[in-house]
DRENPA-3360 file (N, C-alpha, C; in nm, 2 decimals, always signed):
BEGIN
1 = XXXXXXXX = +6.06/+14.66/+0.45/+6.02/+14.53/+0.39/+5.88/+14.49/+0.44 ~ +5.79/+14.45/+0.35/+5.66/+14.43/+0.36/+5.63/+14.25/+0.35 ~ +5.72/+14.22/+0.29/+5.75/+14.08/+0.29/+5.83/+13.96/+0.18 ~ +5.80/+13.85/+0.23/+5.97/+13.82/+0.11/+5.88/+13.69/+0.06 ~ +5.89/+13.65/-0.05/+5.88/+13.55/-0.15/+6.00/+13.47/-0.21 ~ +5.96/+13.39/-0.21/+6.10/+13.26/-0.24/+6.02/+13.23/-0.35 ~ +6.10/+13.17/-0.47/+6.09/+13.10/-0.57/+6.21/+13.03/-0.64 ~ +6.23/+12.90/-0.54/+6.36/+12.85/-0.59/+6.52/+12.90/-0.52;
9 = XXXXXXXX = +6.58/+12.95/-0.59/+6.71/+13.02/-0.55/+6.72/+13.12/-0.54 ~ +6.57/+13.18/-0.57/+6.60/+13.34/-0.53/+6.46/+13.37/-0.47 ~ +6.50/+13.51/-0.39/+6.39/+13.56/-0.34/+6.34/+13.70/-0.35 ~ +6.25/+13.72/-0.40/+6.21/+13.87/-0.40/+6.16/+13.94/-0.27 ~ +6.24/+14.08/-0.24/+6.20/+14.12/-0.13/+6.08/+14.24/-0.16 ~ +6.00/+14.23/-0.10/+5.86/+14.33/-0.15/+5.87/+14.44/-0.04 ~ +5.91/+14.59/-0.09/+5.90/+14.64/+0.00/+5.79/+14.74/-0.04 ~ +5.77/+14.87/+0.04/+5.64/+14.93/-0.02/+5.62/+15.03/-0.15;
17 = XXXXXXXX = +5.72/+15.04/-0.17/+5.73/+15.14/-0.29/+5.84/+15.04/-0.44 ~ +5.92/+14.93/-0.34/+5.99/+14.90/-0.47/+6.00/+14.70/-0.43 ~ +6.04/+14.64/-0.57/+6.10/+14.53/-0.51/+6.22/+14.48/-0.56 ~ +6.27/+14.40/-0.49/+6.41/+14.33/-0.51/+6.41/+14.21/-0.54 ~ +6.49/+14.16/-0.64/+6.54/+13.97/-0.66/+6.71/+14.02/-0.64 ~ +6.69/+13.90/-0.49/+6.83/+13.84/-0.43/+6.85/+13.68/-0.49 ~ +6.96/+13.66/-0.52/+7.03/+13.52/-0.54/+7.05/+13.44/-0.37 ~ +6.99/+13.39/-0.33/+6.99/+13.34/-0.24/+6.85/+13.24/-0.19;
25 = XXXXXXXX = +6.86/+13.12/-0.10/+6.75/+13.07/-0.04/+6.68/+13.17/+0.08 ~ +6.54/+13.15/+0.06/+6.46/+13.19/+0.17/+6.54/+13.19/+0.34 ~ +6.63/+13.03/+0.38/+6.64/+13.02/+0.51/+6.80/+13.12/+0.47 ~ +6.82/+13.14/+0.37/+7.01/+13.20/+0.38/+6.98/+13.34/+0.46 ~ +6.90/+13.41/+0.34/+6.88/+13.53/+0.40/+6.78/+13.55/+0.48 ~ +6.70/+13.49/+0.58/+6.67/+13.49/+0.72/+6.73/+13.50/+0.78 ~ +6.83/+13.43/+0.77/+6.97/+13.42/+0.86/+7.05/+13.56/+0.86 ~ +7.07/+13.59/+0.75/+7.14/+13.78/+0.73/+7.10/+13.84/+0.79;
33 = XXXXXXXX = +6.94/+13.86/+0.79/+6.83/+13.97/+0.81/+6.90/+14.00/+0.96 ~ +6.91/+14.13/+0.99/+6.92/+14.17/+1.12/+6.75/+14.18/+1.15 ~ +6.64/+14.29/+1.09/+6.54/+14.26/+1.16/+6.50/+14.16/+1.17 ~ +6.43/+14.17/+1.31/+6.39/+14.05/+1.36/+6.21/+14.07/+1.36 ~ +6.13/+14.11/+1.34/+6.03/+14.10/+1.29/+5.97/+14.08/+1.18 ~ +6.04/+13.98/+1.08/+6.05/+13.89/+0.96/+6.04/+13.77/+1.03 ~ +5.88/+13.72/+0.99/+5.91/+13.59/+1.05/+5.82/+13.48/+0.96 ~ +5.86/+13.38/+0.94/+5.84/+13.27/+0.81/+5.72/+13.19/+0.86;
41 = XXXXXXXX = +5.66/+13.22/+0.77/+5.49/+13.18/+0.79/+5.44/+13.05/+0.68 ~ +5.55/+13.03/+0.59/+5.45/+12.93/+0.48/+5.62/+12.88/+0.40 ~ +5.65/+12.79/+0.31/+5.78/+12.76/+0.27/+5.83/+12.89/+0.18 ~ +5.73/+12.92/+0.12/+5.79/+13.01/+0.00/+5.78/+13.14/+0.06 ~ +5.72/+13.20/+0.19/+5.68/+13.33/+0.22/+5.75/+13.36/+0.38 ~ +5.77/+13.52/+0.38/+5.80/+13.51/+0.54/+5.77/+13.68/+0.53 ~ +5.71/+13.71/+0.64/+5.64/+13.85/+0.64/+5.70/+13.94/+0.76 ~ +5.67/+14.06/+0.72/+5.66/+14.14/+0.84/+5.58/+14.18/+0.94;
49 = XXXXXXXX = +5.60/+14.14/+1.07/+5.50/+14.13/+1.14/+5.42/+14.27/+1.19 ~ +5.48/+14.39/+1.11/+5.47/+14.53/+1.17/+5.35/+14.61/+1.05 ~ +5.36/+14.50/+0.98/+5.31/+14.50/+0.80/+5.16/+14.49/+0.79 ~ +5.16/+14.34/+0.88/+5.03/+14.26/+0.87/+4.90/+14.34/+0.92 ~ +4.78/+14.33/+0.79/+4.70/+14.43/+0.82/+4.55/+14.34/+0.92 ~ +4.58/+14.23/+0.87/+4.51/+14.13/+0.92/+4.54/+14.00/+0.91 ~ +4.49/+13.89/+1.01/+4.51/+13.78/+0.98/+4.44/+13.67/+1.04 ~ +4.40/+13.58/+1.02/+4.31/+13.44/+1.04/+4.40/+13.29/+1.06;
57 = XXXXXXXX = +4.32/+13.17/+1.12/+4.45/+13.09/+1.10/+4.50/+13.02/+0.99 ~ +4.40/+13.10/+0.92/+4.49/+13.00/+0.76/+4.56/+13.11/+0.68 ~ +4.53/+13.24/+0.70/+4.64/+13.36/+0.59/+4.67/+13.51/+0.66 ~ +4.73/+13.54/+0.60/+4.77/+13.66/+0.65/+4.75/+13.78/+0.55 ~ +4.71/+13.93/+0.57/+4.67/+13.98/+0.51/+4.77/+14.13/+0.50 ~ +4.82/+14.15/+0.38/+4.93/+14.28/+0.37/+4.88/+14.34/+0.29 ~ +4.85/+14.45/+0.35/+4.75/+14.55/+0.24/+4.63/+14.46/+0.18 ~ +4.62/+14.42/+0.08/+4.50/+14.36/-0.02/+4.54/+14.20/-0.03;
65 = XXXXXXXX = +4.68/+14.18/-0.01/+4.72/+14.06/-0.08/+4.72/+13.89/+0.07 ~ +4.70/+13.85/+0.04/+4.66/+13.72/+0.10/+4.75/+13.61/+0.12 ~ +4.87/+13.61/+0.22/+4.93/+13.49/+0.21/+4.91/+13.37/+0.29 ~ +4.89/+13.27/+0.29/+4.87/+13.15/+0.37/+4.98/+13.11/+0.38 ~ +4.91/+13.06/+0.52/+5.00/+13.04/+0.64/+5.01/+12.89/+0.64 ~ +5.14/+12.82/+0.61/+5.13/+12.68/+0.65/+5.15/+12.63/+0.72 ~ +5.10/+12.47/+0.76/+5.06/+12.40/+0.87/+5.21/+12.38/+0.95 ~ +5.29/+12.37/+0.88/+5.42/+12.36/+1.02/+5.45/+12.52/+1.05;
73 = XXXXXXXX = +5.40/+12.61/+0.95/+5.49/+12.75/+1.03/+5.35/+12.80/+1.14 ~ +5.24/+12.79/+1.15/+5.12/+12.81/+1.22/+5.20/+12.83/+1.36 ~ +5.16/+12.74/+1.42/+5.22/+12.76/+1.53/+5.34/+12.86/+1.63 ~ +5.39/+12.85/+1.53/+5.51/+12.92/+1.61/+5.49/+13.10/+1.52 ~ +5.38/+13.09/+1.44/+5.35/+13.27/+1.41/+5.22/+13.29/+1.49 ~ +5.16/+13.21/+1.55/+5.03/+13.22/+1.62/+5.12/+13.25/+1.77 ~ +5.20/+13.17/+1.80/+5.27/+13.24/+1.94/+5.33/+13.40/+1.92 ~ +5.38/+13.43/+1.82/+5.41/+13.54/+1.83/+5.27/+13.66/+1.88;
81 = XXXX = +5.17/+13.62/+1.89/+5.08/+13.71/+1.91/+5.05/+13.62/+2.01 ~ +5.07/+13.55/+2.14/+5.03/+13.48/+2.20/+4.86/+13.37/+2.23 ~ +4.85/+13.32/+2.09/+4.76/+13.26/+2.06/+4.77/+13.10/+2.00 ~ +4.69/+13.04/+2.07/+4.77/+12.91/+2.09/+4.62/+12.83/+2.05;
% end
């Protein structure tokens, strides 16, 4: 998993060669996920932190694609790298 997209009631899981739409909310299946290096960076988005090719404090960078990072999830993905 490279990272996951919410849109409403469902969520697409992006992984590197294929993707998936789940019937479910973003927080349902966070909750499922055993891996624990999935972690929710923006309302509609939550990434893999093993993925991330780069990142700044406003986005995150997976391969080419650019997601921003929003203001309540910041914090607690900027601790995951010990940066405060």
């Amino acid at each position: 998993i490279q990272y996951l997209e919410a849109s409403n009631n469902y969520v697409n899981i992006i992984c590197s060669t294929r993707k998936f739409l789940v019937r479910m909310q973003m927080s349902q299946l966070l909750e499922k996920l055993i891996f624990k290096n999935i972690i929710r960076i923006h309302k509609s988005y939550a990434v893999n932190l093993l993925a991330i090719t780069s990142f700044t404090d406003h986005d995150v960078t997976i391969d080419k694609l650019e997601i921003p990072i929003g203001r309540s999830y910041k914090e607690d993905f900027l601790q995951r790298f010990s940066m405060q």
